[in-house]
C-alpha positions as CSV (number, residue, x, y, z in Angstrom):
1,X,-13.3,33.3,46.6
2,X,-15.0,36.5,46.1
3,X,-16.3,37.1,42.7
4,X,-15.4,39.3,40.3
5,X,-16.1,41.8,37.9
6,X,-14.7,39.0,35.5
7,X,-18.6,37.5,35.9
8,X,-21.0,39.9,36.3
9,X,-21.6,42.9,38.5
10,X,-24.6,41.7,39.9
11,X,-22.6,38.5,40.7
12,X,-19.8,40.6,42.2
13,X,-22.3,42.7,44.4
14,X,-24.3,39.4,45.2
15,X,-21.4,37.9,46.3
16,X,-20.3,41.3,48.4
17,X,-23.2,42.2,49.9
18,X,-23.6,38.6,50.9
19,X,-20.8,39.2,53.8
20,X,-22.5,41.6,54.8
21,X,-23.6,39.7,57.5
22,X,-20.1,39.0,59.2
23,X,-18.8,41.0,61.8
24,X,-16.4,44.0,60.7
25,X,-13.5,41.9,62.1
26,X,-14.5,39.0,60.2
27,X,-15.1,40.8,57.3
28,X,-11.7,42.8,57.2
29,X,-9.8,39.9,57.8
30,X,-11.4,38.6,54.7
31,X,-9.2,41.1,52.4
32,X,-6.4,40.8,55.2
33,X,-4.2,40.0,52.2
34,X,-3.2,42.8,50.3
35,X,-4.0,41.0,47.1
36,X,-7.6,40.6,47.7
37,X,-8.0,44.0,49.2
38,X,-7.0,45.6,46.4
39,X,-8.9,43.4,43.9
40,X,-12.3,44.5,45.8
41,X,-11.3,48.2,45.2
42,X,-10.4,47.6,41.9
43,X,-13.9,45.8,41.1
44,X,-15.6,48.8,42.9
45,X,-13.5,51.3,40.4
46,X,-14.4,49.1,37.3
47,X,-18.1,49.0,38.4
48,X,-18.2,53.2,38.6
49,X,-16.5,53.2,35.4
50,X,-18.9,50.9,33.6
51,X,-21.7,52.8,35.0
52,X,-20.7,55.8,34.3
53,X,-20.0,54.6,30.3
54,X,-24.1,54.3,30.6
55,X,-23.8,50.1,31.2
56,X,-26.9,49.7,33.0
57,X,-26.4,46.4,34.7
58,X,-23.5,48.1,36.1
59,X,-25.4,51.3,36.9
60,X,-28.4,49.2,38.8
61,X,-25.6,47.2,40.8
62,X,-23.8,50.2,41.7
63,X,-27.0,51.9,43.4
64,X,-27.6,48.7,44.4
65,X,-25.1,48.1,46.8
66,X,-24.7,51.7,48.1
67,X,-28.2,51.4,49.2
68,X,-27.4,47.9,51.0
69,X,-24.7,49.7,52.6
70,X,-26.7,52.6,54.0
71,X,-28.8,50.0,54.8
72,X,-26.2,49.2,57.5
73,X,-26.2,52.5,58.4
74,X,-29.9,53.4,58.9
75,X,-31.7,50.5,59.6
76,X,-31.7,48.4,62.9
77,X,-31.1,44.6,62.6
78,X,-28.4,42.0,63.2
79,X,-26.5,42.7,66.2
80,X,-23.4,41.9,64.1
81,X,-22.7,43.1,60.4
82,X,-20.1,44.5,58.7
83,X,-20.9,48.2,59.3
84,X,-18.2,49.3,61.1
85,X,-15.9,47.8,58.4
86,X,-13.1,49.7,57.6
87,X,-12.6,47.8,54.4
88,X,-16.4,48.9,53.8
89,X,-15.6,52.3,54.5
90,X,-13.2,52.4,51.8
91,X,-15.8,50.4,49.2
92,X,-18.4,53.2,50.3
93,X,-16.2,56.2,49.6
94,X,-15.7,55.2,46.4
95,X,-19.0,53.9,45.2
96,X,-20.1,57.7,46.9
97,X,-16.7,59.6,44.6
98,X,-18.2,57.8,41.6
99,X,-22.1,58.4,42.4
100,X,-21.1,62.3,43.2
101,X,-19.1,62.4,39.9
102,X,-21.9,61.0,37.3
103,X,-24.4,62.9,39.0
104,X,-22.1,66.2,38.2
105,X,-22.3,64.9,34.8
106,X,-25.4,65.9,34.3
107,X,-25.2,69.3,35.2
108,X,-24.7,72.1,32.8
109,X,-21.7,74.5,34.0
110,X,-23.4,77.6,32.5
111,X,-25.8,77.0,35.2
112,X,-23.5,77.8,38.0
113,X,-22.4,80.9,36.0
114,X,-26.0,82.5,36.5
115,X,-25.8,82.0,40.4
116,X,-26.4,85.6,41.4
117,X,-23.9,87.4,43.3
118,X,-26.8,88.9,45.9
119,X,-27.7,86.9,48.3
120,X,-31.2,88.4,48.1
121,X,-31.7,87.3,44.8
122,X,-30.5,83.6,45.4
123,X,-33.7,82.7,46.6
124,X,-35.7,83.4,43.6
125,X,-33.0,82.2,41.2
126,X,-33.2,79.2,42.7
127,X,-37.4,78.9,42.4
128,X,-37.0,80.5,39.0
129,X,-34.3,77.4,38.1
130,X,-36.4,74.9,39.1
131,X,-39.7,76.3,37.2
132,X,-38.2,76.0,34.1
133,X,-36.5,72.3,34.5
134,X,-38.3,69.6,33.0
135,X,-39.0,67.8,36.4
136,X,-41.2,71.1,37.5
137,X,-44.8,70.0,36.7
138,X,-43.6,66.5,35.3
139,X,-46.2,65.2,32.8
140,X,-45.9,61.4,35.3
141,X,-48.1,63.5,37.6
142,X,-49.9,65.7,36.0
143,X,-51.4,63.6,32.8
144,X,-50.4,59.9,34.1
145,X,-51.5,59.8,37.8
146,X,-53.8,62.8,37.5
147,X,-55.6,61.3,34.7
148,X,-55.0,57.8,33.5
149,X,-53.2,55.5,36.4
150,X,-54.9,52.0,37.3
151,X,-54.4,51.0,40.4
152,X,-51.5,48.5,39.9
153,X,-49.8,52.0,38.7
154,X,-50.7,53.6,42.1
155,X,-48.8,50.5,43.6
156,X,-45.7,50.7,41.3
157,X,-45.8,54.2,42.3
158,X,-45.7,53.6,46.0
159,X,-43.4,51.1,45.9
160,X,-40.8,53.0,44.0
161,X,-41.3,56.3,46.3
162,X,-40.4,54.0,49.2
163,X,-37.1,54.6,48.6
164,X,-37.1,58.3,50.2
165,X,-40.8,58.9,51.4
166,X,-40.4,55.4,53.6
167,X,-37.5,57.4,55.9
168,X,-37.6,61.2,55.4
169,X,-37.4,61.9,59.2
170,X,-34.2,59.9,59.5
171,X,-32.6,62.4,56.9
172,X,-34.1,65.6,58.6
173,X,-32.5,63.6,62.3
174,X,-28.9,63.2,60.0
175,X,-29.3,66.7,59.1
176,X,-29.4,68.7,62.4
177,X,-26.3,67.0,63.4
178,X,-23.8,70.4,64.2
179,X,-26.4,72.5,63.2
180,X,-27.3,75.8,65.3
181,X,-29.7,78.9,65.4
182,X,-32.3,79.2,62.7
183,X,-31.1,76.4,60.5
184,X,-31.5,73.8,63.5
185,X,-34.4,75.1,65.0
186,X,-36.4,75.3,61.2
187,X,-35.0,71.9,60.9
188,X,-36.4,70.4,64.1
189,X,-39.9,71.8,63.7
190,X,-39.1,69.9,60.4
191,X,-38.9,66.5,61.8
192,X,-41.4,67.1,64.4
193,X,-43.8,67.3,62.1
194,X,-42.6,64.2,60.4
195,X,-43.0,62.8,63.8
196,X,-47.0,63.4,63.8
197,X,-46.5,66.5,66.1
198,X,-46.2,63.8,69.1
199,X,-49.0,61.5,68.1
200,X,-47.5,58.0,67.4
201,X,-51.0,56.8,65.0
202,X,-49.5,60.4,62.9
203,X,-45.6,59.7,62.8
204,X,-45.3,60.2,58.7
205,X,-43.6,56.8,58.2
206,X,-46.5,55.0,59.5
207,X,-49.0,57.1,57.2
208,X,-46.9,55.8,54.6
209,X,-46.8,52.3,55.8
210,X,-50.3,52.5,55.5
211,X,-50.1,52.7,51.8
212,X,-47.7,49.8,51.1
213,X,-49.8,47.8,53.7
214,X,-52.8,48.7,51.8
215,X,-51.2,47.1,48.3
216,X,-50.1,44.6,50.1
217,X,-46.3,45.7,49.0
218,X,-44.4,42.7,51.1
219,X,-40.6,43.5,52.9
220,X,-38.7,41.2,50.0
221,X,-40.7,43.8,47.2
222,X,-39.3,47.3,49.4
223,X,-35.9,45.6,49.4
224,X,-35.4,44.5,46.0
225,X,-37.9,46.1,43.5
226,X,-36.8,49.3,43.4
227,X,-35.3,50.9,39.8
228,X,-31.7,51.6,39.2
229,X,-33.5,55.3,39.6
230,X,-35.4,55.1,42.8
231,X,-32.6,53.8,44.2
232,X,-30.4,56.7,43.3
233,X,-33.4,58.6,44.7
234,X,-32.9,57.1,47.6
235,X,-28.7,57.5,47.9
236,X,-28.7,60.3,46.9
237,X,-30.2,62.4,50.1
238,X,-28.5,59.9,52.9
239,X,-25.2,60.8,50.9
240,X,-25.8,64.4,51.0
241,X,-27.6,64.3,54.5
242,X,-24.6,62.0,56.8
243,X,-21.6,64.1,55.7
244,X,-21.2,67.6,57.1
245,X,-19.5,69.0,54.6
246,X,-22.3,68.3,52.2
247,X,-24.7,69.9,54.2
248,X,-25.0,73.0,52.1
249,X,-26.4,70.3,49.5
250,X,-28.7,69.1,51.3
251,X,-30.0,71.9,52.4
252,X,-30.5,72.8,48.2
253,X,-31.7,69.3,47.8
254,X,-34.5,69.2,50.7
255,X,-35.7,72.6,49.6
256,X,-36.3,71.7,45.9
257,X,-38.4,68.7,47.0
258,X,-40.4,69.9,49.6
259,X,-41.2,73.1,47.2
260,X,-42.0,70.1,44.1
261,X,-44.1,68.0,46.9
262,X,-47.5,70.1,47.4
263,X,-48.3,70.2,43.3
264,X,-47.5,66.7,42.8
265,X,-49.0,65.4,46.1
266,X,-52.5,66.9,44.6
267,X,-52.1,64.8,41.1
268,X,-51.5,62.0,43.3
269,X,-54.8,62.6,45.3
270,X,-56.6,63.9,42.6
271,X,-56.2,60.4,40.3
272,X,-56.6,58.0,44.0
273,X,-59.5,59.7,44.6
274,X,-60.7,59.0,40.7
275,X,-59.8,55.2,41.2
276,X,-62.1,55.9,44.3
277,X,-59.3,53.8,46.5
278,X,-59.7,54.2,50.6
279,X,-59.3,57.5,51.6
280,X,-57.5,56.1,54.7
281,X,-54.1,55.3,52.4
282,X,-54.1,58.6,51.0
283,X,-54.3,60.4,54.5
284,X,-50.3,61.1,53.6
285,X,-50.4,62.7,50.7
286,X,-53.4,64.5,51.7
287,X,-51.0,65.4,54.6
288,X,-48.5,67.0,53.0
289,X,-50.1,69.2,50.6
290,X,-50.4,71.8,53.1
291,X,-47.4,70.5,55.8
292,X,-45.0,70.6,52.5
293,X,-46.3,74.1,51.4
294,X,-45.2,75.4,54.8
295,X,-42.1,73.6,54.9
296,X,-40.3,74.9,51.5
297,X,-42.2,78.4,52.5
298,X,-40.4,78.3,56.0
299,X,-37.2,76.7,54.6
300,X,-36.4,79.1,51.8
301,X,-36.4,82.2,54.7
302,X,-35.1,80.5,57.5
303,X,-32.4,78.1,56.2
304,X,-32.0,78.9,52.5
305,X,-31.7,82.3,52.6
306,X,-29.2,83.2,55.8
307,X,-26.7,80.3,54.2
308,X,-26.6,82.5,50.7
309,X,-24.6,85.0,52.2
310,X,-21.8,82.8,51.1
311,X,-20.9,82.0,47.3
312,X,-19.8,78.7,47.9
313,X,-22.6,78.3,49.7
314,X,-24.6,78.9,46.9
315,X,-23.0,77.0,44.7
316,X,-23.5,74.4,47.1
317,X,-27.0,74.4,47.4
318,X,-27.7,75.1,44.0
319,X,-25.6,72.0,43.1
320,X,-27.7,69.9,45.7
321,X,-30.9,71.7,44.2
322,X,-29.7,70.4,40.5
323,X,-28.8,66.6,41.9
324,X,-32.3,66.9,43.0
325,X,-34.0,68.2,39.9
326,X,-32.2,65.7,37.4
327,X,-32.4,63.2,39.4
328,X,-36.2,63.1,39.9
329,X,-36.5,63.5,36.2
330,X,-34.6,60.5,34.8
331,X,-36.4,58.5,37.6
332,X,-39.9,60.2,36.0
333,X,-39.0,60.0,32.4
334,X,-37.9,55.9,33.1
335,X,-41.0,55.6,35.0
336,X,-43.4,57.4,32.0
337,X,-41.7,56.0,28.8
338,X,-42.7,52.7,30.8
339,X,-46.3,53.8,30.6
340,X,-47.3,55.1,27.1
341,X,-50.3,57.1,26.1
């Protein structure tokens, strides 16, 4: 019998994501019975709720899950799993409904209210928003990393920023689906670079595999050592990034964080380079200082500011922008109040 929220939800999302493995016809027939297919959707619902009441067992297996899910999605492996599940579709959608909603929660309405109603102005709004959140200059990087990291830190570090940094082309490659014009062709040049410009020994991913090989940060750690955080971190984009109609979020999203990248790439260089670690594992970072400056430069006029002309557009990105911004700095705050002064 599948378990319940009646135990635990890390016994209920054990048990789930255990199936996993079955085939999608294998695994629908498992909740053939009406019964049992709407007990699984009523667990989901009862998990968002929990999580969303701030229970943090119940937060953790919720992100939990969604990121095995996407797993499915993104990552090549059995030849049969449940992926293709319709039952799973409907488990997704509302572990993504619930993850949308709490993120929402954390934005303040007024917010919206000062969107500017010329598109020519959106652009610095938006830099102008995200200078004076919290996450801009976060004291993690600039006083922790910059200054006073050892280098068990540094490998915390790394293995928590696996959960985005470890498969940022496969969200630019999600992206550019129906894209056109400008947006697709800033967006390809984008993901080229990701892709070393051509040169397999510069692909990003595998200057960043360099890192985790050089802590020696094994598969089992990647897959189930992340925070209740940096796995939101890492929903979040492939949430925004595989539906079309959340495009306009991404787009907000992406541009905030490559803007955010350069500063906090050189605290991260700054303090390896302290530690006096091999300068072969920070050739990534070192990397994007100046790819990253480029990028938001290029995205903000090329992608940002044609899709303003819109107000719901706007709103769109802004929201995406603000998922973003929050986001990183609950996953920043966790990660600091961790390491006190």
């Amino acid at each position: 019998m599948p378990a319940t929220l009646s135990t635990t939800p890390t016994a209920f999302v054990t048990d789930l994501v255990s199936r996993f493995a079955l085939s999608e016809e294998d695994f629908d027939r498992s909740y053939a019975d009406q019964d049992a297919y709407d007990e699984l959707l009523e667990n989901v619902t009862r998990l968002g709720t929990a999580a969303s009441a701030g229970d943090a067992d119940a937060q953790f297996a919720q992100q939990y899950l969604l990121a095995k899910i996407y797993g499915l999605h993104t990552q090549l492996g059995a030849e049969s799993t449940a992926e293709a599940s319709t039952v799973l579709h409907a488990v997704t959608r509302q572990l993504e409904r619930d993850t949308a909603r709490d993120e929402d929660s954390w934005i303040d309405e007024s917010i919206y209210a000062s969107i500017p109603d010329d598109p020519e102005r959106f652009v610095p709004w938006l830099k102008n928003m995200t200078r004076e959140h919290r996450v801009f200059k976060h004291p993690y990087y600039h006083s922790f990393l910059r200054e006073r990291a050892t280098p068990e830190d540094f490998r915390s570090f790394v293995l928590q920023e696996s959960s985005v940094d470890a498969r940022f082309d496969d969200l630019l490659a999600m992206m550019q689906v129906g894209s056109d014009g400008e947006t697709k062709m800033e967006i390809a040049k984008n993901f080229w670079d990701e892709m070393g410009n051509g040169d397999p020994a510069m692909v990003h991913t595998t200057l960043f595999g360099r890192i985790i090989a050089h802590f020696g940060i094994t598969d089992d750690e990647l897959k189930e050592s992340l925070s209740t955080e940096a796995l939101l971190g890492g929903n979040l984009p492939v949430l925004i990034c595989r539906y079309r109609n959340l495009f306009g979020e991404a787009v907000g999203h992406l541009a905030v964080a490559e803007w955010l990248a350069p500063d906090r790439f050189s605290q991260v260089l700054h303090g390896w380079e302290r530690l006096g670690l091999p300068a072969d594992g920070i050739t990534y970072h070192r990397l994007h200082i100046g790819i990253d400056a480029h990028h938001a430069s290029a995205w903000f006029a090329h992608v940002v500011k044609p899709m303003a002309a819109e107000p719901q557009t706007r709103r769109a990105m802004a929201r995406g922008a603000l998922w973003r911004l929050n986001s990183s700095c609950r996953y920043l705050d966790r990660i600091l109040a961790q390491n006190p002064a």
